[in-house]
C-alpha positions in Angstrom: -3.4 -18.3 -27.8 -6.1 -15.6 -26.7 -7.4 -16.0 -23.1 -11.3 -16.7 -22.8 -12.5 -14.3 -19.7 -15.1 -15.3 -17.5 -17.1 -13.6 -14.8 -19.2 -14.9 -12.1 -22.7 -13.8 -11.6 -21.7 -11.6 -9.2 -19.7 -9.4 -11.4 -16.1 -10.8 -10.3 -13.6 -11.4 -12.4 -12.7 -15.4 -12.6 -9.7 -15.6 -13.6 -7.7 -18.4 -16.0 -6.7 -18.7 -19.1 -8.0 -21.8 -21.7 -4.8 -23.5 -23.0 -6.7 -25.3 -25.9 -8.7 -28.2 -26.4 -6.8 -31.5 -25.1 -4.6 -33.6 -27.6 -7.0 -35.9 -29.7 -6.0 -39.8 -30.4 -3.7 -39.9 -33.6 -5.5 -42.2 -36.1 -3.4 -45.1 -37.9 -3.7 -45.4 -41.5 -5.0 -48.8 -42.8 -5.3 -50.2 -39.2 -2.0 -51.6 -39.8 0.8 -49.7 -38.3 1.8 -51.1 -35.2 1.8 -48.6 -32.1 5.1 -50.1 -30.9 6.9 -48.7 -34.8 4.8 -45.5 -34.1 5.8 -44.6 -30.7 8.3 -42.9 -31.0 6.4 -40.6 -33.7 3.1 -40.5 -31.1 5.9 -39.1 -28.1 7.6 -36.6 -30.9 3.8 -35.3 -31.9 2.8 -34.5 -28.0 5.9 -32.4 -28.1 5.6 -31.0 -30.7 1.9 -29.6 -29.8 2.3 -29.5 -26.0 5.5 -26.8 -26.9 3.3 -25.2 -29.7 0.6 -24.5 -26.8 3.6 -23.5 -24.4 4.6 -20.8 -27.2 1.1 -19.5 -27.8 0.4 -19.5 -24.3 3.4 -17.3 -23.8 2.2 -15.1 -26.7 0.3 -12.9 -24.7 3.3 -12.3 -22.1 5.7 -11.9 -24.8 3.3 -9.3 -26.7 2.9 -7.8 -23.0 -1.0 -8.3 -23.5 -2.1 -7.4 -19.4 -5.7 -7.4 -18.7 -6.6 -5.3 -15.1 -9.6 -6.2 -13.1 -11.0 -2.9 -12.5 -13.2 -2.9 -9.4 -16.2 -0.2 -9.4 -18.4 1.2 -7.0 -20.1 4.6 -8.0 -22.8 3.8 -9.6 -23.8 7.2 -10.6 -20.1 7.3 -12.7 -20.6 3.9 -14.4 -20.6 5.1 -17.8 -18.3 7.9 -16.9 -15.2 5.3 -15.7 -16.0 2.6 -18.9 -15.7 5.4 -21.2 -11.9 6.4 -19.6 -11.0 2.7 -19.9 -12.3 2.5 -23.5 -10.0 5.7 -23.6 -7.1 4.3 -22.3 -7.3 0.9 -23.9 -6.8 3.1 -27.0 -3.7 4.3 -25.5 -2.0 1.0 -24.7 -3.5 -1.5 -26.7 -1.4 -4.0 -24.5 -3.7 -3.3 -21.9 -7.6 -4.7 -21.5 -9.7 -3.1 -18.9 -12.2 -5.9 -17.1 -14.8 -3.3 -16.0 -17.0 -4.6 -12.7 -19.5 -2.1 -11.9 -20.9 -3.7 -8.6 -24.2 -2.6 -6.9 -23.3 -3.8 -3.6 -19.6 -2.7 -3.0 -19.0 -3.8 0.7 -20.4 -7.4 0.3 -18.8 -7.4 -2.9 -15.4 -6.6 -1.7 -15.4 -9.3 1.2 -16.7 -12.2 -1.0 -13.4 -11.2 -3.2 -11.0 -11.0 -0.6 -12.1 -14.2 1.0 -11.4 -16.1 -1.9 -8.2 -14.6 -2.4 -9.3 -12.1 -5.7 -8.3 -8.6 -4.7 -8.8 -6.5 -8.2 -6.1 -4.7 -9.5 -7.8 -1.6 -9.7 -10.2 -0.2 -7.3 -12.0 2.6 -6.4 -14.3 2.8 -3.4 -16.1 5.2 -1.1 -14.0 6.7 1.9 -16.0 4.8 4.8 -15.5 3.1 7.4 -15.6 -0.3 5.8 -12.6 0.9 3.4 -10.9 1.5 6.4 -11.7 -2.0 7.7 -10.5 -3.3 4.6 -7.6 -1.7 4.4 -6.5 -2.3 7.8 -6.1 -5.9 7.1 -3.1 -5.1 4.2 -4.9 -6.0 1.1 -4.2 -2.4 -0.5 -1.1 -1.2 -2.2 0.8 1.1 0.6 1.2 4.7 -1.1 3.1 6.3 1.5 6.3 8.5 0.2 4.7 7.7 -3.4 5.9 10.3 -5.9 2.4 10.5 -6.5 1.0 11.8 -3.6 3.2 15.1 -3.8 0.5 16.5 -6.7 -2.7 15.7 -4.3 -4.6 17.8 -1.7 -3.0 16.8 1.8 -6.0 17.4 3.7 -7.6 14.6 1.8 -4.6 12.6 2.0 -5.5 12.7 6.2 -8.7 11.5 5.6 -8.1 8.4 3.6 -5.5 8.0 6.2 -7.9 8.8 9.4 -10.1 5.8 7.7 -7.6 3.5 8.5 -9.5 1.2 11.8 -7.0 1.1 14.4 -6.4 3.1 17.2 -2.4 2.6 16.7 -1.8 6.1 14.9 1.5 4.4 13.4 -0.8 2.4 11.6 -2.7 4.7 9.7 -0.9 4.4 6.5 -2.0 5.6 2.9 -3.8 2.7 1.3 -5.3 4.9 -0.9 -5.5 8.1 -3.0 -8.6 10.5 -3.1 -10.1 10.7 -6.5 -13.1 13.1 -5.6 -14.4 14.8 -2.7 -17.6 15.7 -1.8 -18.8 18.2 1.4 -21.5 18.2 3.7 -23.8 22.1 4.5 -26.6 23.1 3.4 -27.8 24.2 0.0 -29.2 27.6 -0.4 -32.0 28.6 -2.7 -30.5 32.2 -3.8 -33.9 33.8 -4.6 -35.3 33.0 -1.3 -32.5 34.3 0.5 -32.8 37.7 -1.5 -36.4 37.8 -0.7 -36.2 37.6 2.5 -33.4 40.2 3.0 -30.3 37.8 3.3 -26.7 38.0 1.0 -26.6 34.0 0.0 -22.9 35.2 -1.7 -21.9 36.0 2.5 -23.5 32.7 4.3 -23.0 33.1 7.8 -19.9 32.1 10.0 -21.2 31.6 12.8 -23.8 29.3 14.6 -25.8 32.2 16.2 -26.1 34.2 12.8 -26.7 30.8 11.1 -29.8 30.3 13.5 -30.7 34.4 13.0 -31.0 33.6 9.1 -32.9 31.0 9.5 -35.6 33.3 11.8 -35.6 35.9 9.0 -36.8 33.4 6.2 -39.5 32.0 8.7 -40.2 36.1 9.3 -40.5 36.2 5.5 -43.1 33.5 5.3 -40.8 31.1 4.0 -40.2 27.8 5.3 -36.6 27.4 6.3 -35.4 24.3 6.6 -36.4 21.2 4.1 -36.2 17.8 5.9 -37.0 14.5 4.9 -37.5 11.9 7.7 -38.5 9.1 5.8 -34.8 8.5 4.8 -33.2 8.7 7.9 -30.0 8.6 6.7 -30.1 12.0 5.7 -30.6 13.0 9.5 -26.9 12.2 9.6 -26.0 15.4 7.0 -26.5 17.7 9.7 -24.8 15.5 12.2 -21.4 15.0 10.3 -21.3 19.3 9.1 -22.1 20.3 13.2 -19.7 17.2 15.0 -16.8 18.0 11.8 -16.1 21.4 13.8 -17.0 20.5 17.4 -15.4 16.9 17.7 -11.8 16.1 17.1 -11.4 12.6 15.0 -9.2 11.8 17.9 -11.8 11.8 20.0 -13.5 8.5 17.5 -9.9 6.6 19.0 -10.6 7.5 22.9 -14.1 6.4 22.6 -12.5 2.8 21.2 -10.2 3.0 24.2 -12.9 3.3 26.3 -11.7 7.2 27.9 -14.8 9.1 26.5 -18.2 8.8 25.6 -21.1 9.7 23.5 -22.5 11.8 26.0 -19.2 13.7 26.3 -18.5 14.8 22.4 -22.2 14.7 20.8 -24.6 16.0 23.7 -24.1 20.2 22.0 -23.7 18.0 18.3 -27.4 16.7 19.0 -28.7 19.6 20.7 -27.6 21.9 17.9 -29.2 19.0 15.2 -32.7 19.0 17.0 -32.8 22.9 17.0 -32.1 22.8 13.1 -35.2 20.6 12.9 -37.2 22.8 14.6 -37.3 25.5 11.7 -38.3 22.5 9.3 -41.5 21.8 7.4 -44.4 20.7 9.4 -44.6 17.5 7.4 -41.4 16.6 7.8 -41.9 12.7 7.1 -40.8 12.5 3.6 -38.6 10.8 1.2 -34.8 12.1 0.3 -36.1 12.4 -3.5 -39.7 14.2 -2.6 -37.9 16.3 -0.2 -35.3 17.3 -3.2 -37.8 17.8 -5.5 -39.6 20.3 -3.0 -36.8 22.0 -2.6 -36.4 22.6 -6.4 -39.5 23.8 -6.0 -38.6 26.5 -4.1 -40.4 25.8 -1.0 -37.6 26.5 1.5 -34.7 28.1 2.5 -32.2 25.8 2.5 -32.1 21.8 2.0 -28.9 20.6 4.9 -27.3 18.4 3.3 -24.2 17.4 1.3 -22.7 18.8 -2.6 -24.0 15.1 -3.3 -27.5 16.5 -3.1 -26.6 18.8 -6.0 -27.4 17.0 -9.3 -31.0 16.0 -8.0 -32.2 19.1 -7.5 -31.0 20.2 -10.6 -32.4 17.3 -12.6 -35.8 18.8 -11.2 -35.3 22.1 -11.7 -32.2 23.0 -13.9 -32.8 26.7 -13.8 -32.7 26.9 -9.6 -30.3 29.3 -8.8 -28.3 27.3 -6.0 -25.3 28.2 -3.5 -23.8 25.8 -1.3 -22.4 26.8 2.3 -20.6 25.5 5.5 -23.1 24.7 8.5 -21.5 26.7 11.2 -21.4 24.8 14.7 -20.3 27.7 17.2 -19.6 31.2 17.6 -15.8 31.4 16.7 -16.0 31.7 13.1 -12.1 30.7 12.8 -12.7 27.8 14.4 -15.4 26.2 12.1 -14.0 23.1 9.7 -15.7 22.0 6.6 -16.9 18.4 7.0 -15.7 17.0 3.7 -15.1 13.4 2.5 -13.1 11.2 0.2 -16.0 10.6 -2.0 -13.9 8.2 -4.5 -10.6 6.7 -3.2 -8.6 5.0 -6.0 -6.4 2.0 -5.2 -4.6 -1.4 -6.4 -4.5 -4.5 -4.5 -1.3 -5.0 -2.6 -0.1 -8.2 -4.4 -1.3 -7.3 -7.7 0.6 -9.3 -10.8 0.3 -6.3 -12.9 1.6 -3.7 -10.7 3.3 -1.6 -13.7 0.0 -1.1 -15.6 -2.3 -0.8 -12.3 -0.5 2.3 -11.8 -0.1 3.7 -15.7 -4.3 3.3 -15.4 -4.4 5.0 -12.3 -2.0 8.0 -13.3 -3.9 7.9 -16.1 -7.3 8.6 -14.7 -5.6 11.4 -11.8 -4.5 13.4 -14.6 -5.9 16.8 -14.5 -7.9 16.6 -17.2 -9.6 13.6 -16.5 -10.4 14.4 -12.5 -11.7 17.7 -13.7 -13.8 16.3 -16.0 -15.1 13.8 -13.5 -15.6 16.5 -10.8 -17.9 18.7 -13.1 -20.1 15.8 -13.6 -20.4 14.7 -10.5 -20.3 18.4 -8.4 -17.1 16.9 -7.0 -13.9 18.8 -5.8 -10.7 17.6 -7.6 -7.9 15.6 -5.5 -5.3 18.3 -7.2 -2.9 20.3 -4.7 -5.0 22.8 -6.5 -8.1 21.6 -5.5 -11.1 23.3 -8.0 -15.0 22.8 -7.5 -16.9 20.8 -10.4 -19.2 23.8 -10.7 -20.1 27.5 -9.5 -22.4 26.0 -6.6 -20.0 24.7 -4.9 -17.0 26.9 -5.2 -17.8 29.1 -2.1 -16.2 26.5 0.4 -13.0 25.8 -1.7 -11.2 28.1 1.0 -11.6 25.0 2.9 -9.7 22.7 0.8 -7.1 24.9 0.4 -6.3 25.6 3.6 -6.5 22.1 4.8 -9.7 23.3 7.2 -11.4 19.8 5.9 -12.4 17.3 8.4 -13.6 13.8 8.1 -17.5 12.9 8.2 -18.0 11.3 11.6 -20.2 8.8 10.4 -17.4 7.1 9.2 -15.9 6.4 12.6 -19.6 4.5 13.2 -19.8 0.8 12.5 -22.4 0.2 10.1 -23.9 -2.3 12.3 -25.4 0.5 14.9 -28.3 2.5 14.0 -27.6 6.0 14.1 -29.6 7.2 11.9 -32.6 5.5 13.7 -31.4 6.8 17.2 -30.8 10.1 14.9 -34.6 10.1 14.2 -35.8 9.7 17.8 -33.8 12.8 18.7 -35.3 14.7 16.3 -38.6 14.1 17.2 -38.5 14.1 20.6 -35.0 16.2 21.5 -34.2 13.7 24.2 -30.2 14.1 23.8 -29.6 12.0 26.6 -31.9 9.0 25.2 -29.8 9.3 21.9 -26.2 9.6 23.5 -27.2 7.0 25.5 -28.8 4.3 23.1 -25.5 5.2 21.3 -23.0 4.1 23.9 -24.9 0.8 24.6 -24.7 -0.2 21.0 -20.9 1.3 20.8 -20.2 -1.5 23.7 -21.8 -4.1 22.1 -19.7 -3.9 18.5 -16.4 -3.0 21.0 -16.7 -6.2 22.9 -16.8 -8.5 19.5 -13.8 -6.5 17.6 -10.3 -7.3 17.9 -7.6 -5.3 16.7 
């Protein structure tokens, strides 16, 4: 007997499966027949159909019919992931993919596990409330997995780094990097030729960095597009800048309580404000007015991440684009691409369907299918042999391949403090101390309510 699926409004998967409408009263013919002579026949019948419903029911086990809860966060890759399941479906008929796009991931997530529904299939942004999440055991463990010997190992460390506890030993693989993104600076090619700069040789360092941002002001060209109205994209710069001058480590001694704000981000936010100061004079603008300007051509470079990519060029699809590295100091070996597990794939830890969970999830990691996804997204591929989803962004696979990656320090924030607000005052005013201080009050508060 086929299962009925239902899903709550929420877009979870209720699980269940209808066993049939209940036994109806057996009529008597005539009105005559006496139950007592009848009985035995009434007893025989509910057999009979209760082990007819037992057989169907065991149908869909027998026939190896599985259906996976597929959990999904990425919006922009909606239609993108429920095509591959289409496409695998096709594969293994035995198998059903139960898509749930979700809009809100994080509250979506928690509403699950407290009722006890952790999907079978998952992907989710590399953040800090993944790492949250996964501290607490609810994803499949995929240390010394055959699996992991075909993926990049920087970004293996990342989705490990994730994990929230200071307890290194504890930092386990809960789950594999699908797509990675970076965060730089975008450079408009043509404007850098006119002003006398070679956008194919960005700078390495953070003093030649600052010098070709001079010569494009020289040029009459503005150099820096920002867009203050979305303050979260004041935390671009932050994350390239503190991804080469702050050790992750440092995240853990600021939980034990053996560093500070003011110690590891006063240089971060004094290098930040200076960036700003090459910026339009209007600098109060929206992410999407500020990318639109930009495909415009009117400046230099927009800072922020490969994720910025496809809205520029949905504005302008003939913009001749190059992305780049921020350099944060002078030592040009030194410098470490800020880079992030954009799409971590995983299976809940007690699935029932372990087997297929993983054939869907081999499935999609296939190098077809994360190149395919990496082009549309302007991703980098999870491979060992890493590759760029397009030309723009090729110029820091060096990075990748040499395991130079680094973790956006963000990440390490709890969502409940308001960096990107403090981020703004800093900005406008340059009062470092204000902002490392406002930082470290609201650290304290979240420190004295967590328990690990």
């Amino acid at each position: 007997m086929e299962g009925i699926k239902v899903e709550s409004s929420a877009g979870e998967a209720a699980g269940g499966d209808w066993t049939g409408e209940p036994l109806k009263g057996v009529m008597m013919r005539n009105g005559t027949l006496t139950v007592k002579k009848y009985l035995g026949k009434l007893v025989a019948l509910v057999a009979t159909v209760a082990l007819a419903g037992s057989l169907a029911a065991c149908g869909t086990s027998n026939s190896r019919t599985v259906t996976l809860d597929f959990f999904q966060f990425k919006a922009e890759a909606a239609s993108w992931f429920t095509a591959k399941s289409r496409e695998f479906e096709k594969l293994h008929p035995n198998i059903t993919i139960n898509i749930n796009n979700t809009a809100n991931a994080q509250t979506d997530m928690r509403t699950r596990l407290v009722k006890g529904r952790v999907p079978d299939v998952i992907t989710l942004n590399g953040d800090i409330s993944y790492g949250m999440f996964a501290f607490s055991g609810v994803y499949h463990n995929w240390e010394g997995d055959p699996i992991t010997k075909k993926l990049n190992p920087g970004m293996l460390n990342i989705s490990r780094s994730l994990v929230q506890t200071t307890d290194a030993s504890k930092k386990k693989l809960y789950a594999l990097p699908y797509a990675g993104n970076a965060s730089g600076y975008i450079i408009n090619v043509d404007l850098w030729k006119k002003a006398g700069l070679d956008p194919s040789n960005p700078p390495q360092t953070w003093d030649s960095f600052l010098a070709a941002l001079k010569k494009l002001k020289a040029a009459g060209i503005t150099p820096v597009e920002a867009s203050w109205a979305d303050t979260w994209t004041l935390q671009a710069p932050l994350a390239s800048l503190a991804g080469t001058m702050v050790p992750l480590s440092k995240y853990t001694d600021l939980k034990k309580g053996t560093t500070s704000f003011s110690k590891i981000w006063t240089d971060v936010a004094r290098k930040e404000y200076q960036l700003y100061t090459y910026a339009q004079p209007t600098k109060g603008i929206t992410y999407q007015q500020a990318t639109q300007d930009f495909a415009k051509g009117k400046a230099g470079i927009l800072p922020l991440g490969t994720y910025a990519i496809p809205q520029v060029t949905s504005v302008n699809k003939k913009i001749n684009l190059r992305f780049a590295n921020m350099p944060a100091t002078n030592d040009a070996k030194a410098q470490k691409l800020t880079a992030g597990d954009d799409v971590l794939i995983t299976m809940g830890a007690n699935t029932r369907h372990e087997k297929e969970a993983r054939m869907f999830i081999e499935f999609l990691l296939n190098e077809k299918n994360v190149a395919e996804y990496a082009k549309a997204q302007y991703a980098f591929t999870p491979l060992k042999n890493t590759e760029a989803g397009g030309r723009e962004i090729a110029s820091v696979l060096p990075f990748f391949k040499s395991g130079r990656i680094v973790d956006f320090c963000d990440h390490s924030i709890p969502s409940s403090i308001n960096l990107a607000g403090f981020l703004q005052t800093l900005v406008s005013t340059g009062n470092t101390k204000r902002f490392t201080d406002s930082m470290q009050t609201e650290w304290d508060k979240v420190q004295v309510r967590n328990f690990e």
